[in-house]
DOFIMI-39277 format. One record per residue (C-alpha): residue in three letters; y, z, x. Coordinates in pm, whole numbers, plus 50000, padded with zeros to 5 digits. Each point is the difference from the previous one (the first is absolute). Layout:
<atoms>
{"Ala"; {Y; Z; X}}
...
</atoms>
This chain:
<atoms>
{"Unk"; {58290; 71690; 78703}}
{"Unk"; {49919; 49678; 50129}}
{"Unk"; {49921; 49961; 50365}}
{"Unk"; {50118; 49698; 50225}}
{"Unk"; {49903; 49932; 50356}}
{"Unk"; {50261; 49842; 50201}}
{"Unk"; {50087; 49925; 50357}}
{"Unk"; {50286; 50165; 50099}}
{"Unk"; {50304; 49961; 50279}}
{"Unk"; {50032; 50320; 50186}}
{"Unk"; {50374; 50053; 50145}}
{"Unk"; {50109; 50341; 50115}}
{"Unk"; {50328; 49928; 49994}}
{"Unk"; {50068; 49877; 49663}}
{"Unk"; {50126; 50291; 49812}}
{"Unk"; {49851; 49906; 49663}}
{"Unk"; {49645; 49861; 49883}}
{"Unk"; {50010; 49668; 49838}}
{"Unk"; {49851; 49754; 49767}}
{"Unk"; {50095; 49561; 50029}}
{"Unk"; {50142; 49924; 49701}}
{"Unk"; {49675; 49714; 49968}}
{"Unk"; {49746; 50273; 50024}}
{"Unk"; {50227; 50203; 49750}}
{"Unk"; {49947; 49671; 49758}}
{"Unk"; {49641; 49966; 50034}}
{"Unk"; {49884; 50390; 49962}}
{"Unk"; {50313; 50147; 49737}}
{"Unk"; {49801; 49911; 49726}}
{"Unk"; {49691; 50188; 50120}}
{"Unk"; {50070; 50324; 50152}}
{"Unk"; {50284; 50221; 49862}}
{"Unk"; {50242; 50264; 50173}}
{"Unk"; {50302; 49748; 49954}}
{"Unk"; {50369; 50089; 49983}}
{"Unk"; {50360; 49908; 50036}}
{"Unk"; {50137; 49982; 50332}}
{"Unk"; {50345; 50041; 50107}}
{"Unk"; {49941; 50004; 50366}}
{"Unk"; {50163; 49739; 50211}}
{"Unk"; {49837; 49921; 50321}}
{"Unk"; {50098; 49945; 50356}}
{"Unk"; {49779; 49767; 50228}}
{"Unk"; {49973; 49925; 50356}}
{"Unk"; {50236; 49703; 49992}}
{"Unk"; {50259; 50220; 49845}}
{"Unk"; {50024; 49874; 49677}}
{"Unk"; {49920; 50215; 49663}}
{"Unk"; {49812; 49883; 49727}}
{"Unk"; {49925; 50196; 49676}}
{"Unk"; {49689; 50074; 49905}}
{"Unk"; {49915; 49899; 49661}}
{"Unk"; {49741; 50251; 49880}}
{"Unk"; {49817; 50353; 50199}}
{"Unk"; {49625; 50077; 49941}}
{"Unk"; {49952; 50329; 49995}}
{"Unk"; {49571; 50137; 50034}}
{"Unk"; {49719; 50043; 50252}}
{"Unk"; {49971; 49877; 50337}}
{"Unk"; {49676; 50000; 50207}}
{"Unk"; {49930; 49960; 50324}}
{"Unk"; {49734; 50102; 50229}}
{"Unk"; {49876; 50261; 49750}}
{"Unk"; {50312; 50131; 49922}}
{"Unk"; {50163; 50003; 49671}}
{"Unk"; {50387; 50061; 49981}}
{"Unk"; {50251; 49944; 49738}}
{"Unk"; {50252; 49751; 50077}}
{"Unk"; {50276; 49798; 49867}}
{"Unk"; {50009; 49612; 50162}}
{"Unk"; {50300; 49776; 49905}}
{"Unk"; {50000; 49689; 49897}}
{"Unk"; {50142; 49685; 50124}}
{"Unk"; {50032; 49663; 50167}}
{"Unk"; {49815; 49964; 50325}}
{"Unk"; {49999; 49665; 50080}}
{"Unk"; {49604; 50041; 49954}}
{"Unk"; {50012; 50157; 50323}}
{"Unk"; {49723; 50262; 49882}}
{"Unk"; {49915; 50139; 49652}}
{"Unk"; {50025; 50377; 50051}}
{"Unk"; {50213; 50175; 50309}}
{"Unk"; {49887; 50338; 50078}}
{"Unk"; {50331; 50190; 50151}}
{"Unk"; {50069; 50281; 50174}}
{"Unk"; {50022; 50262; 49709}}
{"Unk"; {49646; 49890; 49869}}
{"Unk"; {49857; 50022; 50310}}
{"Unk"; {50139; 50309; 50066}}
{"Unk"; {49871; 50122; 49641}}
{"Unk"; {49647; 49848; 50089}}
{"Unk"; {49989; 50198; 50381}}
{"Unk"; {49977; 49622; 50166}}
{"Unk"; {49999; 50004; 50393}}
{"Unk"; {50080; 49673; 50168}}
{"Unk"; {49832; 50017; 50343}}
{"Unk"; {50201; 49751; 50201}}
{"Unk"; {49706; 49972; 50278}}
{"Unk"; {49798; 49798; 49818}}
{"Unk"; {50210; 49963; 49678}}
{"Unk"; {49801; 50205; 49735}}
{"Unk"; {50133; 50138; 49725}}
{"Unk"; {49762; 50313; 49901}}
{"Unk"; {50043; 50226; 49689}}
{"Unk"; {50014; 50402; 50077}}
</atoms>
């Protein structure tokens, strides 16, 4: 499959993995894995917006290859991918608060 390198927003306590709904717009055409979503989503404000597709393939980081499912929506263009606590559980990340690392097992 096709490969894309991306900069990613690590946040242990979101409980799902995510894709902006901009990045989702540039890259659907070029990598595949897509399907329908039904999930509706909560955010930190509260308020739940639904995500309008889920990519479902690879992940890599640090050497490490997992399988994960990232959901797609509207971010505000806060970040293109969000790495949340299930994937980084899946890919062994450690956050060491000290000198805030994050460090694949």
């Amino acid at each position: 499959g096709t490969r894309l390198r991306v900069n990613a927003l690590v946040d242990g306590g979101a409980m799902v993995a995510a894709m902006d709904k901009c990045y989702y717009e540039r890259v659907k055409d070029t990598i595949g894995g897509w399907e329908r979503s039904t999930k509706r989503l909560r955010m930190a404000n509260g308020s739940v917006v639904s995500a309008v597709a889920q990519w479902r393939g690879k992940v890599g980081l640090q050497g490490e290859t997992v399988e994960g499912i990232l959901q797609v929506f509207d971010s505000g263009g806060s970040w293109e991918i969000l790495l949340g606590k299930p994937l980084l559980h899946a890919l062994g990340a450690v956050h060491d608060f000290r000198d805030d690392s994050l460090r694949v097992q």
